[in-house]
N, C-alpha and C positions, 0 to 999 in steps of 0.2 A: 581451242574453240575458234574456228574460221574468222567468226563475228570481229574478232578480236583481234586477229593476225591482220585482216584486213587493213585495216588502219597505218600500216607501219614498213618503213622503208630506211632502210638503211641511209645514215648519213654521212655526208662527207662535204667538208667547205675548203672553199681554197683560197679563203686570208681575206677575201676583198670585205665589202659593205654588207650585214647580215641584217636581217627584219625578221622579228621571230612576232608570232601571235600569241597572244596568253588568251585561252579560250576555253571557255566548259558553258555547256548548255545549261549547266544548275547556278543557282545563282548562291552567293556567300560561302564561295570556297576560297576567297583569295586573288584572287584575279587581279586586279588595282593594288592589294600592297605587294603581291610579286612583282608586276611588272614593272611598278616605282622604285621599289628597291634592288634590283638588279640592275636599270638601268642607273639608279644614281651608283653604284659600286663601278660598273664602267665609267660614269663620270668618274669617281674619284680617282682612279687611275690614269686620268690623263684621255681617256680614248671620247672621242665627239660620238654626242648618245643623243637621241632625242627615242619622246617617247608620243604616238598618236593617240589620241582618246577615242575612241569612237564608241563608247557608250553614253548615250544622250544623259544617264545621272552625271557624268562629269567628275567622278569621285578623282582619278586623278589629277585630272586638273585641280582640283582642290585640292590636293594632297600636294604638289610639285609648287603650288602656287599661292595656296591660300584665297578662301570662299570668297572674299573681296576680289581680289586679284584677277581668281580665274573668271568673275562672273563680269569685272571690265576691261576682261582681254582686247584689245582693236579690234581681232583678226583671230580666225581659226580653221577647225575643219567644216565648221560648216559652209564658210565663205568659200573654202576649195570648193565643195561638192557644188554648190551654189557655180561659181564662176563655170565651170565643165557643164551647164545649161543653158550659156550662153553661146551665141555665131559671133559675137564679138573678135574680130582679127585681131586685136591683144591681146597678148600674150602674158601670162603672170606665172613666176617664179614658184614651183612648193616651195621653197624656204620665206615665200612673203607672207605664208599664214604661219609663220612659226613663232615662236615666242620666249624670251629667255625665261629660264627658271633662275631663283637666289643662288642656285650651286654651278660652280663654273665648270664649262664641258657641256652642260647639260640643259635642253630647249625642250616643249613644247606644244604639239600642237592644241591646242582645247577642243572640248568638246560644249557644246551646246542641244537645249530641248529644238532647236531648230532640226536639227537633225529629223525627227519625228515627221515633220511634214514634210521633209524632202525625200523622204524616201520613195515614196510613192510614183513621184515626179521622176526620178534617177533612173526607178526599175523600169516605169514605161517605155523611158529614153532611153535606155538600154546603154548605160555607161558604168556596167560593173566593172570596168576594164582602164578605169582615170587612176584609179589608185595603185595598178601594180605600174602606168606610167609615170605618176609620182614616184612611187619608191624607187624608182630605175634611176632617175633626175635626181632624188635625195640622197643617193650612194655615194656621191660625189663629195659629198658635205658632212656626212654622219657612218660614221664606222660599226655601232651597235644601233639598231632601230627596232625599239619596244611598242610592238601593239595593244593596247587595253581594248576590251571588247564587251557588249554586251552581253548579258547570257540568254542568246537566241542564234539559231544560223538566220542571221535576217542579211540585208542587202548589204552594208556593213561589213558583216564578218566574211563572209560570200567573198566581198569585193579585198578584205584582208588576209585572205589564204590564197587567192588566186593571186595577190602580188609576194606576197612573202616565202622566205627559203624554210622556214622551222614552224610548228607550234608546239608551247607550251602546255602542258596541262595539269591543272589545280585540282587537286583531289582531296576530299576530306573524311573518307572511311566509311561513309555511309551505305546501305543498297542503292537507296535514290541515286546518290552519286557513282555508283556501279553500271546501272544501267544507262545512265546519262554518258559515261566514258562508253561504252560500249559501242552507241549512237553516234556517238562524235567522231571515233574511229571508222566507220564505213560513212561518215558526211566526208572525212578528210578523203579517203581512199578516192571517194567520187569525184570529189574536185580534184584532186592529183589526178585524174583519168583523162578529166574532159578540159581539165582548164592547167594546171600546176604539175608538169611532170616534176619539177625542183623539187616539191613541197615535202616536208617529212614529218613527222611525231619526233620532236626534240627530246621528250621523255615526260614521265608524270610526276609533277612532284607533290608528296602527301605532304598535307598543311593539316594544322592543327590536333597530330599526333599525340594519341595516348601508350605513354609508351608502358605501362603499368594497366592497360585493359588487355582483353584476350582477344576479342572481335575486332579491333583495327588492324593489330598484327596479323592476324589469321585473314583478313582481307587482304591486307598485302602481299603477305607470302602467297596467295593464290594468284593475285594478279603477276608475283613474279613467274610463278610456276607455270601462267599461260603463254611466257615469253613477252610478257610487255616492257617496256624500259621505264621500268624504277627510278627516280633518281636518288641516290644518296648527295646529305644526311636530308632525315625527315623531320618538316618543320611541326615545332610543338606549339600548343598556345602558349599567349602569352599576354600581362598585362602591357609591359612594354609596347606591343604594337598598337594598341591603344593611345596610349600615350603619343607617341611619334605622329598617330592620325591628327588626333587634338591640337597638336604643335606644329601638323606641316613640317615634320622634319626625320626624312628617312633612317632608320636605322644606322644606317653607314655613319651620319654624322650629329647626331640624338646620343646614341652610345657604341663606341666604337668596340667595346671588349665585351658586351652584352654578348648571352649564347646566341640568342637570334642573331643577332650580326655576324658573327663567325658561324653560325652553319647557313646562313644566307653569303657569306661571301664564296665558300667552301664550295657550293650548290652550282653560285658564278663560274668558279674556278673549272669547273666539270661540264661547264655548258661553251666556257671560252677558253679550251685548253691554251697558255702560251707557244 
């Protein structure tokens, strides 16, 4: 199916600073606890991870931070977006909206409902193009760079595919979420055209697998058979990740021998060959 091939470009990196987008147009497929939990698994290995929120819920940041925490952050994305509307001859840092997380390696940026009103302002202004200058500036400082995103192609995600080398995508077995992949693959292809020759489909990963129904399997095995990139292993639900949400404490380090954890690290290991 064209629709489908569309989307998809062979990839290849070559070691340096990566920024992948965790992105689906349907919303509650996983997006925030993929993108949290892969990047804390790069933290825990020692590699400098930061992860950018730009969905105005802020679930990651509450989840890296805790609802307190992230909601009296100083400083975030929206103060970036904010500061790139001003003529201001000062100069400000991306790593000055950044922010530690409790796990070491691991920063960052918040999101806030500000977000919302500035959008408007950005797209007029015509500054989709601050963020992939960010992420160029932030390579310097961060080795894995996880995007969390809304679930809309809004200015935002626009502005996160046109900076970033991969995107991820969360899929959860549904039609809905069939044809929402389908769409997101010719949104990506377009912005790889006009904006992101780098940009790729990192691969899909199915989240909250039933591995005992017919109709999830048999959706996937089609999306294999179309030539899409699969990833293995396929995440199943789980109470566990519940749990981690409630606790603010990623799987990696919540419970390290849990299956979730070993096919989320696995998942890693396949996205970040050594």
């Amino acid at each position: 199916m064209a629709v489908c091939q569309s989307g998809l470009r062979a990839y290849s990196h070559n070691g340096g600073s990566m920024a992948i987008v965790v992105f689906n147009q349907k919303g509650g497929v996983g997006k925030s606890t993929i993108a949290c939990n892969l990047a804390a698994i790069s933290a825990s290995r020692g590699i400098r991870t930061l992860v950018i929120d730009l969905d105005p819920q802020g679930n990651s940041s509450s989840y890296l931070l805790g609802n307190a925490a992230a909601a009296s952050a100083p400083t975030g994305v929206a103060d970036f977006f904010e500061q790139t509307l001003s003529y201001s001859f000062k100069t400000t840092a991306p790593t000055d909206y950044v922010v530690p997380t409790p796990f070491e390696h691991l920063d960052v940026m918040v999101s806030s409902p500000a977000l919302h009103e500035l959008q408007v302002k950005l797209e007029s202004r015509q500054k989709i193009y601050k963020l992939r200058e960010a992420l160029q500036q932030l390579a310097s400082t961060y080795d894995h760079i996880y995007i969390d995103t809304a679930p809309a192609l809004n200015f935002y995600t626009r502005a996160a595919l046109i900076g970033a080398e991969g995107c991820l995508v969360p899929f959860d077995c549904d039609s809905f979420s069939r044809q929402a992949l389908y769409a997101l693959l010719d949104n990506v292809a377009e912005i790889r055209a006009d904006h992101n020759p780098e940009l790729a489909i990192r691969g899909i990963v199915v989240n909250q697998f039933q591995p005992r129904a017919k109709l999830p399997q048999r959706m996937v095995d089609e999306l294999i058979a179309e030539g899409l990139p699969v990833l293995q292993p396929y995440l199943t639900a789980s109470v566990k990740i519940r749990e981690n949400h409630e606790q603010c404490l990623p799987m990696v380090h919540l419970d390290p021998q849990h299956k979730m954890t070993l096919a989320l690290q696995a998942l890693h290991r396949g996205l970040h060959p050594a």
